[in-house]
DRENPA-3360 file (N, C-alpha, C; in nm, 2 decimals, always signed):
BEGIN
1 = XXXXXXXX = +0.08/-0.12/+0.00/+0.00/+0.00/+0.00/+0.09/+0.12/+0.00 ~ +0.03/+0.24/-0.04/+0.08/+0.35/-0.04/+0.11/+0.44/+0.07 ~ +0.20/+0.48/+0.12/+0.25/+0.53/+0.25/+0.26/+0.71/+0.22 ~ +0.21/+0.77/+0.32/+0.21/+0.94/+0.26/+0.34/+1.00/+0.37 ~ +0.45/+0.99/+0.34/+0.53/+1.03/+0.45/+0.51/+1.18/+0.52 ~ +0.46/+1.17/+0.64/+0.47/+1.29/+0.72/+0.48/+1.31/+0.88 ~ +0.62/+1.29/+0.93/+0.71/+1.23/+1.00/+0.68/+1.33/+1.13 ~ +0.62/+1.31/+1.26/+0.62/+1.35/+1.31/+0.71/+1.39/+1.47;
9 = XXXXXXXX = +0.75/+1.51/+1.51/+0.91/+1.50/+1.61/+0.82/+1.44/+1.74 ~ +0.73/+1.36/+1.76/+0.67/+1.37/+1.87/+0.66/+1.18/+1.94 ~ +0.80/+1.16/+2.00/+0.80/+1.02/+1.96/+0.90/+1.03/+2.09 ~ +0.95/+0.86/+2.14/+1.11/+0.84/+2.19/+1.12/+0.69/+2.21 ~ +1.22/+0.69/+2.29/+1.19/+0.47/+2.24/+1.14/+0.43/+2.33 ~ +1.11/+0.28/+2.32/+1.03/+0.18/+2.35/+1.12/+0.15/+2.45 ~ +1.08/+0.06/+2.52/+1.14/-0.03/+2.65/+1.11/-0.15/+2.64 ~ +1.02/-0.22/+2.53/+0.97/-0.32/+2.51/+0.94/-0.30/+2.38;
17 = XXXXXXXX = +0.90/-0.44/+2.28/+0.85/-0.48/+2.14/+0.72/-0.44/+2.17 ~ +0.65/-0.41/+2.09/+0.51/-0.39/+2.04/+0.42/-0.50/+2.07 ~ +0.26/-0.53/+2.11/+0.25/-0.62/+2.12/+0.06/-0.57/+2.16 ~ +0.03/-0.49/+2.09/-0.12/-0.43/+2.10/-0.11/-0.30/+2.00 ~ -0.26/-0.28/+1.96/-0.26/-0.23/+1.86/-0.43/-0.15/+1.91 ~ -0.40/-0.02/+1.92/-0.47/+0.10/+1.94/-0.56/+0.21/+1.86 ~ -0.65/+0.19/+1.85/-0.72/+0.25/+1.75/-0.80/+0.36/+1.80 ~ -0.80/+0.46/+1.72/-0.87/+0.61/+1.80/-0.92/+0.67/+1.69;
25 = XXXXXXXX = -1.01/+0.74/+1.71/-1.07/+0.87/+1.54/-1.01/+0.99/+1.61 ~ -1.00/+1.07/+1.55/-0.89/+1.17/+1.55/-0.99/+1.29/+1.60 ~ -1.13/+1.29/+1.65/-1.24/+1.44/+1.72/-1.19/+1.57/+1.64 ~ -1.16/+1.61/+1.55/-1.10/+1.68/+1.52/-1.22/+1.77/+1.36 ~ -1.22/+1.90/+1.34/-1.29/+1.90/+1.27/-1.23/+1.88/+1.10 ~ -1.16/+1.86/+1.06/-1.07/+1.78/+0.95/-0.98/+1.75/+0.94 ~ -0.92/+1.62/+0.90/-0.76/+1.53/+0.84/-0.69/+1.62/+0.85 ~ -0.68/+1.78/+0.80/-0.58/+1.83/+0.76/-0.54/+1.90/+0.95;
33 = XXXXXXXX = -0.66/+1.96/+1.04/-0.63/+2.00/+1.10/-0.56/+1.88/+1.22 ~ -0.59/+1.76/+1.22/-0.57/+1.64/+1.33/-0.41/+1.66/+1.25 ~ -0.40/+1.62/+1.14/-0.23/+1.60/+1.08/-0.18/+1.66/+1.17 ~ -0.20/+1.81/+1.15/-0.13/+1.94/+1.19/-0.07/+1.90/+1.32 ~ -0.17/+1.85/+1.38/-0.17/+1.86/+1.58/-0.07/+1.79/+1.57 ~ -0.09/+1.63/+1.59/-0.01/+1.50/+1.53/+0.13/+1.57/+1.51 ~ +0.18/+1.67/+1.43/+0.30/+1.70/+1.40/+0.29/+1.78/+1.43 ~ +0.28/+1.84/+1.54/+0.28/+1.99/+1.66/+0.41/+1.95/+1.72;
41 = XXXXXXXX = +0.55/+1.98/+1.76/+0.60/+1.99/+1.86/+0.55/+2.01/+1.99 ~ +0.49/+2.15/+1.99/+0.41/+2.15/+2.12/+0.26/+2.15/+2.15 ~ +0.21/+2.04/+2.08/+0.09/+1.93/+2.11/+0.15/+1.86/+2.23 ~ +0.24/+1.79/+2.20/+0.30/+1.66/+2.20/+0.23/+1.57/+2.21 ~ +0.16/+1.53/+2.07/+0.08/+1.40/+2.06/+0.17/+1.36/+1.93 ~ +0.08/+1.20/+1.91/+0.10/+1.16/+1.81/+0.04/+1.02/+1.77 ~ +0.09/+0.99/+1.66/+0.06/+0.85/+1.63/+0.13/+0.80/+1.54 ~ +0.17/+0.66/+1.53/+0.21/+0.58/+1.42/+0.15/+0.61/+1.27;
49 = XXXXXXXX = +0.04/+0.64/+1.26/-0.06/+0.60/+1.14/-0.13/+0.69/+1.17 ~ -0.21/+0.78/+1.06/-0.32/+0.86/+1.02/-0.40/+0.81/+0.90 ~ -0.54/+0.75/+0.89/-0.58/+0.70/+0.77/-0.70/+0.82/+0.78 ~ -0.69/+0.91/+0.71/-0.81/+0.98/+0.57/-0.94/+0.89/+0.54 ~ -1.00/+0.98/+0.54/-1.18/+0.91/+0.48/-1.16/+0.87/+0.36 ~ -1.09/+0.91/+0.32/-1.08/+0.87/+0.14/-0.97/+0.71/+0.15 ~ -0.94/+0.69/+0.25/-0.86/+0.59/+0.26/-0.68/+0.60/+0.25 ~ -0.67/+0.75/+0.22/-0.48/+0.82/+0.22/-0.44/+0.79/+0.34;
57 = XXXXXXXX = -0.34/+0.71/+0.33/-0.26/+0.67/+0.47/-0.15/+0.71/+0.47 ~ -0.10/+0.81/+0.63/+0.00/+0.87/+0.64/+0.12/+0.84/+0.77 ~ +0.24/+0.81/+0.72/+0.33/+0.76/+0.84/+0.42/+0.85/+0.89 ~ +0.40/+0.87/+1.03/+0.38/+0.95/+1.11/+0.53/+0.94/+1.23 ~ +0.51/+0.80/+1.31/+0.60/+0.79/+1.35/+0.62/+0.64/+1.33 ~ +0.78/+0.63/+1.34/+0.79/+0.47/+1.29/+0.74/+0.37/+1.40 ~ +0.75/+0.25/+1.34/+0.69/+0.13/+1.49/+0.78/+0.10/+1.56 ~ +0.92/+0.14/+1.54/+1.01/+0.09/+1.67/+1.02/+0.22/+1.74;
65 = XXXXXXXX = +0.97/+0.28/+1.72/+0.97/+0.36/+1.86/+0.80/+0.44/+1.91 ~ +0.83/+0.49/+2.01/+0.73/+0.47/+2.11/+0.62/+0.63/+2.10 ~ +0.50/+0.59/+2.02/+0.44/+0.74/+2.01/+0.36/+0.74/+2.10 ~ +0.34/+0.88/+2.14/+0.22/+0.96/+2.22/+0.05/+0.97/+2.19 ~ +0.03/+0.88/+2.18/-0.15/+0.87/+2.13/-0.21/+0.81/+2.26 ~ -0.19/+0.73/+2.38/-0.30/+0.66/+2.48/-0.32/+0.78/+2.58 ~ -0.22/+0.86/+2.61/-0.23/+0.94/+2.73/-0.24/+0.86/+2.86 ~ -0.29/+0.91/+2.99/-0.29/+0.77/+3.12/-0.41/+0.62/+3.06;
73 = XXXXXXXX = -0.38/+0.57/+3.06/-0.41/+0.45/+3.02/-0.39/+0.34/+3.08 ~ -0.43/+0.20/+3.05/-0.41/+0.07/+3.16/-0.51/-0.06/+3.07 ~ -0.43/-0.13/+3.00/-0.49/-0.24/+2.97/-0.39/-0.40/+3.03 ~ -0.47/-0.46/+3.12/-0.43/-0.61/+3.15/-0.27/-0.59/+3.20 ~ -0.28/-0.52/+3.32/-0.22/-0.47/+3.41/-0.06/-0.38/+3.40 ~ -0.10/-0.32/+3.24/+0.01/-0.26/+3.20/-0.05/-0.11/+3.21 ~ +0.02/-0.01/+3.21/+0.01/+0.14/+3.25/+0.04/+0.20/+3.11 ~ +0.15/+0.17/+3.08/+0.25/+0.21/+3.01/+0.22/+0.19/+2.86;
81 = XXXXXXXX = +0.09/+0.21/+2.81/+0.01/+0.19/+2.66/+0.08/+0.22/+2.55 ~ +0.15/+0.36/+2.56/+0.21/+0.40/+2.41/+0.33/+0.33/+2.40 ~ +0.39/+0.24/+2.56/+0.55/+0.19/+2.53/+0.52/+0.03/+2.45 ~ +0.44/+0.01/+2.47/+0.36/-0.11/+2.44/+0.27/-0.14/+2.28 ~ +0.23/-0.04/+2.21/+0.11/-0.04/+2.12/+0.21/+0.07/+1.98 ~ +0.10/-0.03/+1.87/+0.10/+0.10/+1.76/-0.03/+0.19/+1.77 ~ -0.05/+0.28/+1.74/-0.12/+0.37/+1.77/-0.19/+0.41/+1.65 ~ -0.34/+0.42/+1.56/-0.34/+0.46/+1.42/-0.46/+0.56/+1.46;
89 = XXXXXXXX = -0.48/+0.66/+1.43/-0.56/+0.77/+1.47/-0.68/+0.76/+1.30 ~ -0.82/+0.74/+1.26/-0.88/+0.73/+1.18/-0.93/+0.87/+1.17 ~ -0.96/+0.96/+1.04/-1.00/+1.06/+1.07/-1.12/+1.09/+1.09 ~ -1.21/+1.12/+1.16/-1.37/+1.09/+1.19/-1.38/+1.25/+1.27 ~ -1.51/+1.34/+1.25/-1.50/+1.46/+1.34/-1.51/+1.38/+1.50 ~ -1.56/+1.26/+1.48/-1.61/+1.27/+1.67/-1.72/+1.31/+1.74 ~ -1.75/+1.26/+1.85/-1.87/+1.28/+1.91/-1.92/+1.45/+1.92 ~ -1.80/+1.54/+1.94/-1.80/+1.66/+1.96/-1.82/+1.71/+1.83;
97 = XXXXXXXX = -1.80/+1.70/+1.71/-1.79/+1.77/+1.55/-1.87/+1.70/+1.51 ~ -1.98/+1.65/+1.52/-2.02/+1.54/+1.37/-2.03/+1.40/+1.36 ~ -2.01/+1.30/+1.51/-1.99/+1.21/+1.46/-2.04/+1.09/+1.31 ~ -2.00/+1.05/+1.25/-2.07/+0.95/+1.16/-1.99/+0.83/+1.15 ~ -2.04/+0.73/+1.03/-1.95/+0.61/+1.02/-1.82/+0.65/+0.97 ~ -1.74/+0.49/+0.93/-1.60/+0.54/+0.89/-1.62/+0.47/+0.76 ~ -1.59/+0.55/+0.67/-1.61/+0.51/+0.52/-1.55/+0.37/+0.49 ~ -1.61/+0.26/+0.34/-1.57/+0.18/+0.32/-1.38/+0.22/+0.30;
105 = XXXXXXXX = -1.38/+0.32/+0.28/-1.24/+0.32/+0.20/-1.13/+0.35/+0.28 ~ -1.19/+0.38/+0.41/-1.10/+0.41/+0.50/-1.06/+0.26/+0.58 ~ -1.19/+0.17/+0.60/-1.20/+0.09/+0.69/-1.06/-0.05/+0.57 ~ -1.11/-0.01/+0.45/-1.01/-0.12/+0.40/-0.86/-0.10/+0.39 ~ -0.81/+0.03/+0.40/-0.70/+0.07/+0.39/-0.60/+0.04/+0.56 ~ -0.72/+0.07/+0.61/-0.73/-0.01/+0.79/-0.67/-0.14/+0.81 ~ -0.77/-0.25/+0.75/-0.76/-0.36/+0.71/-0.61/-0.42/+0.62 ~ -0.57/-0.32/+0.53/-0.52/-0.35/+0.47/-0.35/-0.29/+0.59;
113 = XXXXXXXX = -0.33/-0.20/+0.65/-0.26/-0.18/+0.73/-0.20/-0.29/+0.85 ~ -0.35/-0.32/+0.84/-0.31/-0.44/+0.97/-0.25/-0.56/+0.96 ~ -0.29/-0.60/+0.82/-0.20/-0.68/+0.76/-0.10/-0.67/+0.75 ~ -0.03/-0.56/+0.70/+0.09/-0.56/+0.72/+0.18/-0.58/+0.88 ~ +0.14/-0.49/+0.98/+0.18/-0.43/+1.10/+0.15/-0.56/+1.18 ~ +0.07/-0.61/+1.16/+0.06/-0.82/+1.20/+0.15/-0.89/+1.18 ~ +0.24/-0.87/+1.05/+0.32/-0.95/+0.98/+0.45/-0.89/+1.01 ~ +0.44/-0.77/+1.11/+0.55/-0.73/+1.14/+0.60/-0.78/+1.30;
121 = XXXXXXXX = +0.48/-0.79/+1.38/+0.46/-0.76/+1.56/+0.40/-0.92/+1.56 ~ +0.44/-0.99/+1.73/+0.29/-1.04/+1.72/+0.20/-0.97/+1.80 ~ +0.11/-0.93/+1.74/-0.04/-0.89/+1.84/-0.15/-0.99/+1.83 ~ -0.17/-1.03/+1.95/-0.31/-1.13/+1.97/-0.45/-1.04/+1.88 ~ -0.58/-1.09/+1.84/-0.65/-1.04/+1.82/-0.70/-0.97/+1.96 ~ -0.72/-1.01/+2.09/-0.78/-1.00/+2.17/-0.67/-0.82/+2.22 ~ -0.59/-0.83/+2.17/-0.50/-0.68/+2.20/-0.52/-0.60/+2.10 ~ -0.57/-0.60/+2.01/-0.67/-0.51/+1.90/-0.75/-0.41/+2.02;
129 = XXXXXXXX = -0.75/-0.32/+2.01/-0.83/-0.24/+2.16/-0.85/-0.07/+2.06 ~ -0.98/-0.03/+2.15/-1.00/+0.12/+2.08/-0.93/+0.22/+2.19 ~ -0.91/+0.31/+2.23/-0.88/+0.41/+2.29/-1.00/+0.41/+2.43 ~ -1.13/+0.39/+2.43/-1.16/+0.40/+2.52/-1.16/+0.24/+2.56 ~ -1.14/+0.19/+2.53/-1.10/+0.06/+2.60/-0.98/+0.09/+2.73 ~ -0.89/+0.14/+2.66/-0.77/+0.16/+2.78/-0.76/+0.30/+2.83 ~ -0.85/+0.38/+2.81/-0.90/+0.47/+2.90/-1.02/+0.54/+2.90 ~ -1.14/+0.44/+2.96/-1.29/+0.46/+2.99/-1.33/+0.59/+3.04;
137 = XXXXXXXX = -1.30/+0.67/+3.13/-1.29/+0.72/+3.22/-1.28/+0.83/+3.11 ~ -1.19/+0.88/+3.05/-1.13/+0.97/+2.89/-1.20/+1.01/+2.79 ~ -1.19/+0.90/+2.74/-1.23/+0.90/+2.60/-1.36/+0.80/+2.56 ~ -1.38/+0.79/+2.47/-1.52/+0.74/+2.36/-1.49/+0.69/+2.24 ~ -1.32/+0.69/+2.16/-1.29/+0.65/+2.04/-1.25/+0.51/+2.04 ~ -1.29/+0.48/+1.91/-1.38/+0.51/+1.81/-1.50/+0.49/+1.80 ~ -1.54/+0.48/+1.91/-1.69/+0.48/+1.94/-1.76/+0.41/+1.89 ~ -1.89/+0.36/+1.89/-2.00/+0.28/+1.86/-2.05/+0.24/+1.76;
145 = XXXXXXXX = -1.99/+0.38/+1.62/-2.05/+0.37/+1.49/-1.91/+0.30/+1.43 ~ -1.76/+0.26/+1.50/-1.67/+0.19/+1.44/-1.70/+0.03/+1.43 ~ -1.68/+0.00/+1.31/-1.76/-0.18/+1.24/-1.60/-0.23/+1.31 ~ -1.65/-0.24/+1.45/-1.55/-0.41/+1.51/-1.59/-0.51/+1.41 ~ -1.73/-0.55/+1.43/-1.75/-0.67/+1.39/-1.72/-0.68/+1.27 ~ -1.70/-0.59/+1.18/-1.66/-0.63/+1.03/-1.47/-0.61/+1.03 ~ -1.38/-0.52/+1.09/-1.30/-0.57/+1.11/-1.23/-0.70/+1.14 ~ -1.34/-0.77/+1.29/-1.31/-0.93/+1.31/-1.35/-1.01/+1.17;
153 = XXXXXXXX = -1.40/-0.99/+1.11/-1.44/-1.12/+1.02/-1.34/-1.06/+0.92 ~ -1.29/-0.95/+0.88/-1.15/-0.95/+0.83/-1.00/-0.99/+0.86 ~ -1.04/-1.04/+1.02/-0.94/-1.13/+1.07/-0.86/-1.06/+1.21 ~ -0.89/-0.90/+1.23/-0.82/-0.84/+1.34/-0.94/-0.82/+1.44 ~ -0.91/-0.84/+1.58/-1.00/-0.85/+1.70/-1.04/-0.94/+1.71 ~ -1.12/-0.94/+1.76/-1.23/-1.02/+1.89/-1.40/-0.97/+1.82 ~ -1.47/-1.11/+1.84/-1.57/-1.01/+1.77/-1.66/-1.18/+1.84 ~ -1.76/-1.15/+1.95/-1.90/-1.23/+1.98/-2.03/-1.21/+1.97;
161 = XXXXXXXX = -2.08/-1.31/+1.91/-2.27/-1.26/+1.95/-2.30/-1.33/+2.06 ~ -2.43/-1.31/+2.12/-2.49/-1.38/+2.22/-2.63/-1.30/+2.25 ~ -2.71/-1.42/+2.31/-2.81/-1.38/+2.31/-2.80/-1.37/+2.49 ~ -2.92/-1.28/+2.50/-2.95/-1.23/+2.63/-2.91/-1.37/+2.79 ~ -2.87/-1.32/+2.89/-2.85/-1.41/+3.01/-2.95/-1.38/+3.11 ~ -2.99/-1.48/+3.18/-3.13/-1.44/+3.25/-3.05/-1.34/+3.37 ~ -3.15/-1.31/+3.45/-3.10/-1.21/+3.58/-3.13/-1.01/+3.55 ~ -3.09/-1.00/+3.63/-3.14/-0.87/+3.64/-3.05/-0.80/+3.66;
169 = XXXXXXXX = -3.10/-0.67/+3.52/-2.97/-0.55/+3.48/-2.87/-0.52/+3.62 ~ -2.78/-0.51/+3.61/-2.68/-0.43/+3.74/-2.66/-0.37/+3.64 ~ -2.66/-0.23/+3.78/-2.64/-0.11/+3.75/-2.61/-0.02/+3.85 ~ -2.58/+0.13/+3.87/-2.52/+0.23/+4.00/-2.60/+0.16/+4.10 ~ -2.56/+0.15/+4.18/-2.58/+0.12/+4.33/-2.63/-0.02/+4.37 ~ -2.65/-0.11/+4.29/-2.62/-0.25/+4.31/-2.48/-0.30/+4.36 ~ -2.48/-0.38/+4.42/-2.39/-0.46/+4.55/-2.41/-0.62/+4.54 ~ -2.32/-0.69/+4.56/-2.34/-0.82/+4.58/-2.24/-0.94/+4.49;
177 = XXXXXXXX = -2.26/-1.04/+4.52/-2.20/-1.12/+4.42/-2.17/-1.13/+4.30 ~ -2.28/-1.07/+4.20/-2.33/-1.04/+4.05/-2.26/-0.94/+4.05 ~ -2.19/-0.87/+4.09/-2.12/-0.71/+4.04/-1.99/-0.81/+4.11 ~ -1.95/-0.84/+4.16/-1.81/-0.92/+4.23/-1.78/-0.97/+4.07 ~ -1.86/-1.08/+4.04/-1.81/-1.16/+3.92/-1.82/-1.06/+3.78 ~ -1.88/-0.95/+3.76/-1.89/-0.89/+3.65/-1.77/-0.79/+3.64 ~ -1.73/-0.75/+3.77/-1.61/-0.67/+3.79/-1.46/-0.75/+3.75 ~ -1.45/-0.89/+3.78/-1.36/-0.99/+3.81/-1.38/-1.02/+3.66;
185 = XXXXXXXX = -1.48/-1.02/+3.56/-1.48/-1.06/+3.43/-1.42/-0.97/+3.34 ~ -1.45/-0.78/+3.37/-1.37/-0.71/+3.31/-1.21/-0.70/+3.32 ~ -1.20/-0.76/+3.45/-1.05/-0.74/+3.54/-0.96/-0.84/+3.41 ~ -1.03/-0.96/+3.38/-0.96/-1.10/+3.33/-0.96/-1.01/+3.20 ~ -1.06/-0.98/+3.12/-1.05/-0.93/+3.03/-0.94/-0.82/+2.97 ~ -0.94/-0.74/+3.08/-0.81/-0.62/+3.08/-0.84/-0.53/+3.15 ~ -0.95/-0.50/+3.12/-1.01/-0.32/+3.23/-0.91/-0.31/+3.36 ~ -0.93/-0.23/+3.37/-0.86/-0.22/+3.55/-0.98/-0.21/+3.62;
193 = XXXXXXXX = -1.06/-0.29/+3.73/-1.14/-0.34/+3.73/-1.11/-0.42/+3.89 ~ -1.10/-0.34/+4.03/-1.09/-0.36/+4.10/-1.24/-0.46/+4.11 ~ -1.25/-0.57/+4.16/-1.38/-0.63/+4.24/-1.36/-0.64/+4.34 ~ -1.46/-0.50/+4.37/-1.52/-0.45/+4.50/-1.65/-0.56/+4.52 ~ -1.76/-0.58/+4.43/-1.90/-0.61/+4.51/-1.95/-0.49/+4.43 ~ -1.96/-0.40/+4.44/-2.00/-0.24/+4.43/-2.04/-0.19/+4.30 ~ -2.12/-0.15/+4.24/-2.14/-0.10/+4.12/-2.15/+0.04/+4.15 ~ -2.00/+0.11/+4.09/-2.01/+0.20/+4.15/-1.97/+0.27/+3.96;
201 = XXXXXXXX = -1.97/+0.46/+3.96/-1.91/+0.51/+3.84/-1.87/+0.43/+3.79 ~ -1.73/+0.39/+3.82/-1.59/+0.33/+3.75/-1.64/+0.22/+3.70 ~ -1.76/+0.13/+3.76/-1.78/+0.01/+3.68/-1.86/+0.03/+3.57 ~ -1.96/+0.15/+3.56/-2.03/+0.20/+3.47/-1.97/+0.22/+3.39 ~ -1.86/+0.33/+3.38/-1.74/+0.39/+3.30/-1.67/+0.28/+3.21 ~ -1.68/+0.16/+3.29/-1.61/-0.01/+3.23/-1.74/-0.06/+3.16 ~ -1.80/-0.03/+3.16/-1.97/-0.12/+3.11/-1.99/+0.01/+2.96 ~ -1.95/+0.13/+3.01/-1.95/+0.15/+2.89/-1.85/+0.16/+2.75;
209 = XXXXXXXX = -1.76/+0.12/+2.83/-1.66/+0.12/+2.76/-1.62/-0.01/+2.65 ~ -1.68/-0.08/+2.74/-1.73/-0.26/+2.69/-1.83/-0.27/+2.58 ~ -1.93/-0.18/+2.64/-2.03/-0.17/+2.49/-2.04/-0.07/+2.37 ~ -1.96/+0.02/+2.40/-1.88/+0.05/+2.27/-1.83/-0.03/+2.16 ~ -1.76/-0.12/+2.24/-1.66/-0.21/+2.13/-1.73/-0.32/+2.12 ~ -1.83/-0.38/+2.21/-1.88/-0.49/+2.14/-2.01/-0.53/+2.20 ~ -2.10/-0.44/+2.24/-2.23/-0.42/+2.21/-2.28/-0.28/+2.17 ~ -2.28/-0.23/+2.04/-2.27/-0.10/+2.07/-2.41/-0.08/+1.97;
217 = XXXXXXXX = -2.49/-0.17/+2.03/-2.67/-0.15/+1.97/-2.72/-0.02/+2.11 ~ -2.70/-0.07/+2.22/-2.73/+0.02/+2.35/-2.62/+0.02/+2.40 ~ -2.55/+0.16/+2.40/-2.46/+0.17/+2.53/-2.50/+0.30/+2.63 ~ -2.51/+0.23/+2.76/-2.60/+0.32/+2.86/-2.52/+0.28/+2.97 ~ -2.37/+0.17/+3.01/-2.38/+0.16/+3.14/-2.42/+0.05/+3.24 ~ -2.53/+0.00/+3.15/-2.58/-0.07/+3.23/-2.55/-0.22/+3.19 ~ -2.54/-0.30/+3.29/-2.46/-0.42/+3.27/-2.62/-0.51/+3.24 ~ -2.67/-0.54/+3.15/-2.80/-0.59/+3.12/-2.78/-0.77/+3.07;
225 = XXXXXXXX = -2.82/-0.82/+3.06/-2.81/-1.01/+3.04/-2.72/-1.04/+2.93 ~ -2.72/-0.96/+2.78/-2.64/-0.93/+2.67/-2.53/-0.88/+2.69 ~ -2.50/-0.77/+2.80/-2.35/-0.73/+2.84/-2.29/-0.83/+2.85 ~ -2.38/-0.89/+2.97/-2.30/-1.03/+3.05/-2.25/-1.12/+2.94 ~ -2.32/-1.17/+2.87/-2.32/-1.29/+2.79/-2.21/-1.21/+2.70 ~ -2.20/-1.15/+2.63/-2.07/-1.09/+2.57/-1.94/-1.11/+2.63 ~ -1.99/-1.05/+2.73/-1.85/-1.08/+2.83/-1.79/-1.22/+2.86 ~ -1.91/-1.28/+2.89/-1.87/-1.42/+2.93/-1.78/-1.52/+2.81;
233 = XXXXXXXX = -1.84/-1.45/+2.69/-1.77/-1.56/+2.55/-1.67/-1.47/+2.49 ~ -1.61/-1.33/+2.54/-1.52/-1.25/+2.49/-1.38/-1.37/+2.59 ~ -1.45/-1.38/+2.71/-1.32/-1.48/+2.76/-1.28/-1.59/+2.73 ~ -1.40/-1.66/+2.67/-1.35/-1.78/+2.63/-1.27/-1.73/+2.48 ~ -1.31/-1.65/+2.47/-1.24/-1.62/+2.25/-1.09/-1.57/+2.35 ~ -1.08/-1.50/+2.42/-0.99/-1.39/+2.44/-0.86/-1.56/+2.47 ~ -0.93/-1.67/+2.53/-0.85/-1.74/+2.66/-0.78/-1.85/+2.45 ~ -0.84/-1.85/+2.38/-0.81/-1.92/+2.29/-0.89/-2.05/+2.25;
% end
């Protein structure tokens, strides 16, 4: 594929190989203005990869070293996101500008990236993660309207269906065993994901951040029989 070189100073090295792969839309009100930031000196952000609606893919900073796109972050008891991840920013305005879908031509050029950056690193599918995955609390990208599930059946992530689990929605201020084991299911999964017992914010903030990426028909929060059931077969796919 075609590479648009536009090299950005906002980078430094790794302390480890690569071994997850980070996906974010860029909130931004156009490609050219997210570029810009991206290659700000005094942004200091960045990313590996910038892919365009039209599907123009631009390289940013290389993969052996270590860019600035997760900010405080925490997936499966690592802190340290950008030492660890490539990072590819899609250009989308975002919840704040406009959100919409991400065009065929962006999503294949995606597709076609990962291929390559697969064949470079190993990354599990189950380390395929969006931005609010590894920081719920933060962020929302790429949000609800991003096709996981057609990415997985292109071969990168995690991708389950299930039908509803009997029991009753947990949600804020629920307590007890059922929030123990749904807390301890995000924990295995990656979240940071203390199990307290407690359905408190932070579990919310984890319930929504879960159904973003893979129930993203209703995301409200609420841990309902379909969260669960997602959850329960994301570990079995995730465990192999």
């Amino acid at each position: 594929m075609t590479l648009i070189d536009a090299p950005s100073p906002n980078h430094d090295a790794r302390t480890r190989l690569p071994d997850m792969i980070v996906l974010h839309y860029t909130g931004m009100p156009s490609g050219e203005a997210a570029l810009g930031r991206l290659r700000d000196p005094a942004a200091k952000v960045s990313a590996h990869y910038l892919i365009e609606e039209d599907g123009r893919l631009f390289a940013l900073v290389p993969e052996a070293r270590r860019a600035w796109h997760a900010g405080v972050s925490f997936w499966d008891g690592q802190h340290d996101i950008n030492g660890v991840s490539i990072g590819i920013e899609l250009v989308n305005p975002g919840h704040e500008w406009g959100y919409r879908p991400f065009p065929p031509a962006q999503m294949t050029s995606l597709i076609t990236l990962l291929d390559e950056v697969r064949g470079r690193w190993q990354i599990a599918d189950a380390r395929i993660l969006g931005h609010s995955d590894v920081a719920p609390a933060r962020k929302t990208d790429p949000g609800e309207l991003f096709d996981w599930q057609g990415l997985a059946k292109a071969g990168h992530g995690l991708w389950v269906e299930a039908a509803s689990a009997p029991g009753a929605p947990l949600s804020i201020g629920d307590e007890g065993a059922g929030v123990f084991a749904l807390q301890a299911g995000l924990a295995r999964l990656g979240y940071e994901s203390p199990p307290s017992g407690r359905f408190e914010p932070h579990t919310a903030s984890l319930i929504t951040a879960f159904q973003r990426h893979w129930r993203p028909q209703r995301v409200d929060g609420v841990a309902d029989g379909e969260t669960r059931a997602r959850l329960v077969r994301l570990l079995r796919a995730a465990a192999g």
